[in-house]
C-alpha positions as CSV (number, residue, x, y, z in Angstrom):
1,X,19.8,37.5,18.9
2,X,21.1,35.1,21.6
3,X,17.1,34.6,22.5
4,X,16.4,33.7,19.0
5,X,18.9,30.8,19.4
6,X,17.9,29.6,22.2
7,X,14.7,29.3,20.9
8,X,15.8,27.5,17.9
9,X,17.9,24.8,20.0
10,X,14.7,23.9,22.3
11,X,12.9,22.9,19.4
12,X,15.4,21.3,17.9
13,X,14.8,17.2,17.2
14,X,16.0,14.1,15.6
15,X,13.3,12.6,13.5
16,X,13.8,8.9,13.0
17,X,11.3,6.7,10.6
18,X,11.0,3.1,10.2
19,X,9.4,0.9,7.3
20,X,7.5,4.2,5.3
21,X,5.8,3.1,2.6
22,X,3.9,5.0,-0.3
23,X,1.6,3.9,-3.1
24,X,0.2,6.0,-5.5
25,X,-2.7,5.6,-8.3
26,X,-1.5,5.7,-11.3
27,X,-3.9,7.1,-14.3
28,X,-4.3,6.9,-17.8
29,X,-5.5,10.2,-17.8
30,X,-7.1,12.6,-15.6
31,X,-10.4,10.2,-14.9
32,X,-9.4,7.0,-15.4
33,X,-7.4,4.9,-12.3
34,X,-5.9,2.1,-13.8
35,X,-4.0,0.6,-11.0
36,X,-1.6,1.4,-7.9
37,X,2.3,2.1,-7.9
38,X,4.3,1.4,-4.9
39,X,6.7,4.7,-4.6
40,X,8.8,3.8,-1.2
41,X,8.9,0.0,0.0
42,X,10.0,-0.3,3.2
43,X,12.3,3.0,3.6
44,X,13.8,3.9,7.3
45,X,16.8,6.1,8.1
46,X,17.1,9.1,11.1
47,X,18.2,12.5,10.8
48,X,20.1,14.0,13.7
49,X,19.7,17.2,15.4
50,X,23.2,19.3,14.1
51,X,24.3,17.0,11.4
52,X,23.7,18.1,7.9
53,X,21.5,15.4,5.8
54,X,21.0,14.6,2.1
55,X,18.9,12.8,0.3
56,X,20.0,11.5,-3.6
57,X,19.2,9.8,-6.0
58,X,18.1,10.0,-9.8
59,X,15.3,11.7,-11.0
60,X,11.9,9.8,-10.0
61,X,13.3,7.7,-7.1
62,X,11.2,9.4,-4.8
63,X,13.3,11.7,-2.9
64,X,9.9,14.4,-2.5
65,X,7.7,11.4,-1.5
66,X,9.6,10.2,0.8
67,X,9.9,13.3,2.7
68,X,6.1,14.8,1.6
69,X,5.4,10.9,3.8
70,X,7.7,11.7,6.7
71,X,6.5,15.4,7.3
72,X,2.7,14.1,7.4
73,X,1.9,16.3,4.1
74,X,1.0,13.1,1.9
């Protein structure tokens, strides 16, 4: 047990992000593009190793985008 913590506060990091932007195309329908949509404009804010973070907001405000962006996945 005490080897699996250990292991867990070596990898521990803040993560820090500055100006993330995300744009998206919006569709009519499946084949048609009709334009772009700017999800996050400009969003920065850190997250610090042993604090507990949220994100909120409303639905649609981009709380999965913004984090799909930070984390590489998008």
């Amino acid at each position: 047990m005490e080897q699996s913590q250990n292991l867990l506060a070596k990898q521990s990091k803040d993560v820090e992000f500055q100006d993330v932007y995300y744009t998206v195309k919006e569709r009519k329908n499946f084949w048609r593009v009709t334009g772009e949509r700017r999800i996050l404009n400009g969003v920065s804010g850190s997250f610090r190793n042993g604090q507990l973070s949220a994100i909120m907001g409303p639905s649609g405000a981009g709380k999965s985008s913004l984090l799909n962006a930070i984390s590489g996945f998008r």
